[in-house]
C-alpha positions as CSV (number, residue, x, y, z in Angstrom):
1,X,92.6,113.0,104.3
2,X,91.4,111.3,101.3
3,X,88.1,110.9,98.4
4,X,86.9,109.9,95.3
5,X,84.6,110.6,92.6
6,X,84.0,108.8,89.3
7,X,83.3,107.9,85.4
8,X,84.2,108.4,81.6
9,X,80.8,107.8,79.9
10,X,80.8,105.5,76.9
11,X,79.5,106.4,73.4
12,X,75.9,106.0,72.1
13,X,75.1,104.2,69.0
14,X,71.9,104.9,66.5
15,X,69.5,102.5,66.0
16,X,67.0,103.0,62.7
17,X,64.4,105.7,62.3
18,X,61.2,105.0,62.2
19,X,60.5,107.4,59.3
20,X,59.2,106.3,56.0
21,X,59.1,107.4,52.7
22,X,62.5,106.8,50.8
23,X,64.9,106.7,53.7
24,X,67.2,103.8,53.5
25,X,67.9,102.4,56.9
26,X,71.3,99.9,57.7
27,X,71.1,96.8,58.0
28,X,71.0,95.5,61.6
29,X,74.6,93.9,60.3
30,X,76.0,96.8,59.4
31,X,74.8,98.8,62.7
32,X,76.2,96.1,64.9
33,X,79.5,95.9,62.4
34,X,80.0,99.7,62.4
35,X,79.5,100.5,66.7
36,X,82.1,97.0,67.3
37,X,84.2,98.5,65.4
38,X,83.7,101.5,67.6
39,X,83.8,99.8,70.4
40,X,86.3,97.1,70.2
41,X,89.5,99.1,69.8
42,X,91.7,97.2,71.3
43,X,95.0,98.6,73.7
44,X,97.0,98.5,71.0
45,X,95.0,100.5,68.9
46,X,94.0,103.0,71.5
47,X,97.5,103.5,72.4
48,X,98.9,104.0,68.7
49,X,96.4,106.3,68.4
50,X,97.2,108.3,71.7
51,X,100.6,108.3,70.7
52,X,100.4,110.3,67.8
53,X,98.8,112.9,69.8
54,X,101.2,112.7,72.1
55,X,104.2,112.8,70.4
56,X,103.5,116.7,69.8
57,X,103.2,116.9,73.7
58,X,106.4,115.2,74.6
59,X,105.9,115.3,78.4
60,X,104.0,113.0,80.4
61,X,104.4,114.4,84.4
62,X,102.9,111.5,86.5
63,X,103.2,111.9,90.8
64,X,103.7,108.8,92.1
65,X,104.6,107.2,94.9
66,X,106.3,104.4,93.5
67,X,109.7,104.6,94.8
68,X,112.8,105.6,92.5
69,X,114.3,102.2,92.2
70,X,111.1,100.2,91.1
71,X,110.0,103.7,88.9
72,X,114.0,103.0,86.8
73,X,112.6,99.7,85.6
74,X,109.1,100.7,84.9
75,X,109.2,104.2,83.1
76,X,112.3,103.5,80.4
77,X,110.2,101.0,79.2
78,X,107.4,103.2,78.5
79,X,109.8,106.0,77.5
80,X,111.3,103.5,74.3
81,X,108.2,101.6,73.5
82,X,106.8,105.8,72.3
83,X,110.3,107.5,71.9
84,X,109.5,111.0,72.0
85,X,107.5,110.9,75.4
86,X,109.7,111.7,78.0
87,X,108.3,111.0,81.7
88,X,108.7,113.4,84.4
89,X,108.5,111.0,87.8
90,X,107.7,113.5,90.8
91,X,108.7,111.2,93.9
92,X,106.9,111.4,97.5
93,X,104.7,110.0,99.6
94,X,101.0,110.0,98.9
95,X,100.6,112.3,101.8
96,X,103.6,114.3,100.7
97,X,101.6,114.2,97.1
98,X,98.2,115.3,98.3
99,X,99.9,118.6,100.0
100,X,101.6,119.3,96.7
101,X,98.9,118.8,94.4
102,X,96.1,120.9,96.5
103,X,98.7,123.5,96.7
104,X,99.8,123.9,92.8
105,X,95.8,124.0,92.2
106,X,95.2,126.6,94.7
107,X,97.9,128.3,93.6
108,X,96.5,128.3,89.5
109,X,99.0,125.7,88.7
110,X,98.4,122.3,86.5
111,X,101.5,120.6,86.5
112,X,101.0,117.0,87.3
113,X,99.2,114.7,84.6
114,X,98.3,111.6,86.1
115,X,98.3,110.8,90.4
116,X,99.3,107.4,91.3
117,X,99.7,106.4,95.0
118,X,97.2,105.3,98.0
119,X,93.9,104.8,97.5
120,X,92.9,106.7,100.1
121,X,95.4,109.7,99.1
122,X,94.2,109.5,95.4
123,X,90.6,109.6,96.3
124,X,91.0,113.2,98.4
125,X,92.4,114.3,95.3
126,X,89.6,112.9,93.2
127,X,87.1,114.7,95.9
128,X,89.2,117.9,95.5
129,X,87.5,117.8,91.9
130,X,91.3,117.5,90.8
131,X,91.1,114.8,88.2
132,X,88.8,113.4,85.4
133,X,87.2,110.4,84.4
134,X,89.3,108.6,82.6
135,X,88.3,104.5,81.6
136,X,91.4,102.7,79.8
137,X,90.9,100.3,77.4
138,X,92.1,97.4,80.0
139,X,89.3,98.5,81.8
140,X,86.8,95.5,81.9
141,X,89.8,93.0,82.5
142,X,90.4,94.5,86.4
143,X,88.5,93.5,89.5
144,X,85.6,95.7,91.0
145,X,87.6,96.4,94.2
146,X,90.4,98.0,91.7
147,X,89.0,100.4,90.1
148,X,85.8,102.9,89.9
149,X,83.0,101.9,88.1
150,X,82.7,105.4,86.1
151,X,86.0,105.4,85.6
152,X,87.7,107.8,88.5
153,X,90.5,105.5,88.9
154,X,92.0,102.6,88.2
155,X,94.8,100.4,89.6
156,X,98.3,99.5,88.0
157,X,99.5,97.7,91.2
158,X,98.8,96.8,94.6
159,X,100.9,96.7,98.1
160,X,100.5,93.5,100.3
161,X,100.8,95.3,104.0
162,X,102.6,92.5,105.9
163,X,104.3,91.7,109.1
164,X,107.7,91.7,108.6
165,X,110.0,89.0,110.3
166,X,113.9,89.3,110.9
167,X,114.6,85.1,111.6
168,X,117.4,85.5,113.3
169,X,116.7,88.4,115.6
170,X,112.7,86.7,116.2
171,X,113.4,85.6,120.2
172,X,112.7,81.3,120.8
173,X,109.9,80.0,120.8
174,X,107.8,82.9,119.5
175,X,106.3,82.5,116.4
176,X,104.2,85.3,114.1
177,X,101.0,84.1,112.4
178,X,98.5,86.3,113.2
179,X,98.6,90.0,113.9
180,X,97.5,89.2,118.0
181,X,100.8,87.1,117.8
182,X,102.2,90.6,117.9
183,X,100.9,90.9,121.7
184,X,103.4,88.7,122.8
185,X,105.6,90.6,125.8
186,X,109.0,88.5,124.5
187,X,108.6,91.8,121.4
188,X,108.7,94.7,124.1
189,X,111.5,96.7,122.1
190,X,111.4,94.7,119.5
191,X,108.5,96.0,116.6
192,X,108.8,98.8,114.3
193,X,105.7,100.4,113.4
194,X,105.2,102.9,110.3
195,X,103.5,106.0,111.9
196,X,101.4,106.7,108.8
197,X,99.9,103.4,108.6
198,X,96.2,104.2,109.6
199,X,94.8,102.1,106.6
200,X,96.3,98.9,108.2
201,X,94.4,99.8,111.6
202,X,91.4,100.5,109.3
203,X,91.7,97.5,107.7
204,X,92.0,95.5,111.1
205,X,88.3,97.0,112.1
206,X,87.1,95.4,109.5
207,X,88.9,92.1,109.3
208,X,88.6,91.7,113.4
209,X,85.6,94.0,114.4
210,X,86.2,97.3,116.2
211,X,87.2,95.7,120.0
212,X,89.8,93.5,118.8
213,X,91.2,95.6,116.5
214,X,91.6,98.5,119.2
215,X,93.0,95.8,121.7
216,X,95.6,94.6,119.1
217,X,97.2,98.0,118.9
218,X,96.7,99.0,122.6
219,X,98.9,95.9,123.2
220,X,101.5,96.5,120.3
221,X,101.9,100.2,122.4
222,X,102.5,98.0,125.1
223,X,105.5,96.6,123.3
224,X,107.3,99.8,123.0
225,X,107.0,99.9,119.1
226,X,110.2,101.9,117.3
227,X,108.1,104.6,115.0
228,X,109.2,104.7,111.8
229,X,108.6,106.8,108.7
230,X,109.0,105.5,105.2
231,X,108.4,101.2,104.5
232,X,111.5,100.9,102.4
233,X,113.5,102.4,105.3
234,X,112.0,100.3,107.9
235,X,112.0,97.4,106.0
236,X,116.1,97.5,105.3
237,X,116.2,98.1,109.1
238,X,114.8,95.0,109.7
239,X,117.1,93.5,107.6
240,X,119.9,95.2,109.7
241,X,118.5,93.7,112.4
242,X,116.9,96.9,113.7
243,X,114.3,95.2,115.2
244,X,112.8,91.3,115.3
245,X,109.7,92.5,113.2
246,X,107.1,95.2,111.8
247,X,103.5,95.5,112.2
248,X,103.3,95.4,108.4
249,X,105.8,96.4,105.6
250,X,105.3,95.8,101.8
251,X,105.4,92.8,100.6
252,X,107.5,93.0,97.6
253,X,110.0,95.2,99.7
254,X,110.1,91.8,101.9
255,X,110.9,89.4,99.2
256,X,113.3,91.5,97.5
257,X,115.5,91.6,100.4
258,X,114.9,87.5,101.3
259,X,115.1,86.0,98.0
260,X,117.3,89.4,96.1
261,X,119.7,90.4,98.7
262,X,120.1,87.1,100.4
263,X,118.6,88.2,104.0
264,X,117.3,86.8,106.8
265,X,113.5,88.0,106.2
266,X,110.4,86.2,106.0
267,X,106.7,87.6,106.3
268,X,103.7,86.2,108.4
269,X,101.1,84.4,106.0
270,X,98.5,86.6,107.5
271,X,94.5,85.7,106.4
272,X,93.4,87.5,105.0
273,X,96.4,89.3,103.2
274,X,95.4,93.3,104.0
275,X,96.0,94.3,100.3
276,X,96.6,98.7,99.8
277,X,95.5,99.6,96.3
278,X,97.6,101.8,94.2
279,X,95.2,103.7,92.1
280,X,95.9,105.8,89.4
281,X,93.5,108.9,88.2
282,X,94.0,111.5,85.4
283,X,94.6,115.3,86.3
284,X,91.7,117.5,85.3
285,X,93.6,120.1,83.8
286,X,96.5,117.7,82.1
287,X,99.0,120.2,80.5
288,X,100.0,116.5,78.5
289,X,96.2,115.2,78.3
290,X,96.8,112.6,76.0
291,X,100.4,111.9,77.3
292,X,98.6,111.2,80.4
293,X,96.2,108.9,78.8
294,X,98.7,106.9,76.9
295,X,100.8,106.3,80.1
296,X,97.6,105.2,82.0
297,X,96.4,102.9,78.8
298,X,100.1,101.4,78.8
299,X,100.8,100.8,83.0
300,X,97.4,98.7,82.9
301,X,98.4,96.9,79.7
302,X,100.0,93.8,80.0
303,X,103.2,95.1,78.7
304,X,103.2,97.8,81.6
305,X,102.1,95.1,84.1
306,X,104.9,92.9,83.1
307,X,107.3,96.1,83.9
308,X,105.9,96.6,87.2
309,X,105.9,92.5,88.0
310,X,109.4,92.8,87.1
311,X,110.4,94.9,90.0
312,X,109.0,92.3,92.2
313,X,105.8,94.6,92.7
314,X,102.2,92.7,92.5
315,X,100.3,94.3,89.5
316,X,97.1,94.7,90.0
317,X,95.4,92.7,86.6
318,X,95.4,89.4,88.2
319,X,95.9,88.1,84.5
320,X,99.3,88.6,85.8
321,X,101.2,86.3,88.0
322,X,103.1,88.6,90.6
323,X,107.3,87.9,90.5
324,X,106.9,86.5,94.0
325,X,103.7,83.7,94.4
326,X,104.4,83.3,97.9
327,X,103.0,87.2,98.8
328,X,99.9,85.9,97.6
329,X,99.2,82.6,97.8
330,X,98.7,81.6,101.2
331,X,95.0,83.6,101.9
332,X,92.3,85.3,100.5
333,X,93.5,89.1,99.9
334,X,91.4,91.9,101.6
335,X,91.3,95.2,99.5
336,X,91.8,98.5,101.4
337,X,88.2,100.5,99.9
338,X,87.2,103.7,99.6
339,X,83.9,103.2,101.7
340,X,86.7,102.5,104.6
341,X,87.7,106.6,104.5
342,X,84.8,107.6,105.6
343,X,86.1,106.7,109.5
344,X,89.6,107.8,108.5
345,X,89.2,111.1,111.2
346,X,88.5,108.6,113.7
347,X,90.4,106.1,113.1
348,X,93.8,108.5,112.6
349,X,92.9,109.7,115.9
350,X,92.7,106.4,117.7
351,X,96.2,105.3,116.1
352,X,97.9,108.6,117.0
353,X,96.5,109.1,120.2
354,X,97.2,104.7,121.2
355,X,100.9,104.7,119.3
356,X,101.8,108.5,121.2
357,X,102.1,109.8,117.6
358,X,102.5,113.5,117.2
């Protein structure tokens, strides 16, 4: 269930007339002078200026999925950099999100200023014609596969989808490198899956071609996989010692609890590292427009990116080094697109139908 649109457009600049008579035309100088300084406002600027405006709005209502936890140490930053702009954090799922959203709109309500889950869940909001174009000034500094070209969305962090590995419940002699290494019959009972993970299965098409994707997760069904709902869940029953490991889990969830909480987790250095974008898109009817902005122009500045490295989260400007090197530094990251929804029908069925999903 998801889509996408895209871009802000950027602003023309006059070049001289070719009129005579006693016109005075600029200097070239002065016409390249006057559209930099147009053009070259930099995040600070844009966002003291936003701020002004948004002061008078006080309210900035972002639906995210980022869980409560990580969203304590992000937003209260945000909140006393520009006092006076209180964030309203609506918590759920990106699916959960998606079937709020569409119904507020249907129902003539614009609530929610800025979405920021799933790619895919983002983009069927975007296609809903539910958000605007919206470029931040960080824009340029972001990778292709993080962001729209014209501006539909952009990234403020990303989710390494991982294997998860409980050491000490992992039976001898089997060892987790690959995502076939999943096959093995030693795990019958002994893999938790996350029933809404289609995008890793989408992912998998692409990384191992269509066969060996499908036979990977015919043979994980094989295995008698625990469904589960909800990756922080899962991942602190693995910890428990739930089960010996997941078919993936996020990555910072993983190395919060190993190298945090002191427990007996480790991740398989997968290659490539199936990496979920978390984009970010601004609500077409904002009822805080340029509360919205500002909180967009500050989560992809480097102060924001700091916040949301500090909760052991990988932010998505690879200017900045995520808390954890070791989620990202074994392999060449894959980016989850939004050219892969196109087979998410199919693909949802396939999982559903293989796993015994309802």
């Amino acid at each position: 269930m998801r889509r996408y649109l895209a871009a802000l457009a950027a602003a023309a600049i006059l070049f001289g007339a070719c009129g005579g008579g006693a016109t005075v035309q600029p200097t070239p100088t002065a016409t390249a002078s006057a559209a930099a300084s147009v053009q070259k406002e930099t995040p600070d600027q844009v966002m003291a200026r936003l701020y002004e405006l948004a002061k008078t709005e006080g309210t900035v209502a972002i639906y995210s999925s980022m869980n409560t936890d990580d969203a304590k140490k992000v937003f209260p930053v945000f909140e006393q950099k520009f006092a006076g702009v209180k964030v309203q954090h609506t918590r759920a799922s990106g699916e959960d999100l998606t079937t709020k959203i569409v119904t507020e709109k249907r129902g003539g309500q614009n609530i929610m200023d800025v979405m920021e889950s799933n790619l895919f869940e983002v983009g069927f909001i975007i296609d809903q014609g539910y958000t605007q174009k919206y470029k931040t000034a960080t824009f340029d500094d972001y990778p292709a596969d993080l962001k729209d070209q014209d501006g539909a969305f952009v990234a403020a962090r990303v989710n390494n989808d991982l294997p998860g590995i409980n050491t000490t419940k992992l039976p001898a002699g089997v060892t987790i490198k690959t995502w076939k290494d999943l096959c093995n019959p030693a795990l019958s009972g002994k893999i938790a899956v996350e029933q809404g993970d289609i995008v890793v299965y989408s992912a998998l098409r692409k990384i191992l071609g269509d066969t060996e994707a499908q036979n990977v997760i015919k043979c994980i069904a094989a295995n008698k996989p625990s469904l589960r709902s909800g990756h922080t869940e899962m991942a602190n029953l693995l910890a428990a010692g739930e089960f010996a490991t997941t078919l993936s889990s996020n990555g910072h969830r993983l190395a919060q609890l190993k190298y945090e909480s002191k427990q007996p987790i480790d991740w398989a250095r997968t290659d490539p590292i199936i990496t979920d974008v978390q984009a970010m898109a601004l609500a077409d009817k904002a009822p805080h427009p340029n509360a919205g902005k500002l909180l967009m122009e500050w989560m992809t500045s480097n102060e924001g990116q700091l916040a949301i490295q500090s909760t052991g989260r990988v932010p998505a400007n690879p200017k900045i080094a995520p808390k954890y090197p070791d989620l990202t530094n074994f392999a060449k990251v894959f980016y989850i697109s939004m050219a892969m929804r196109a087979d998410f029908d199919k693909d949802a069925a396939f999982w559903r139908t293989t796993l015994g999903i309802k």
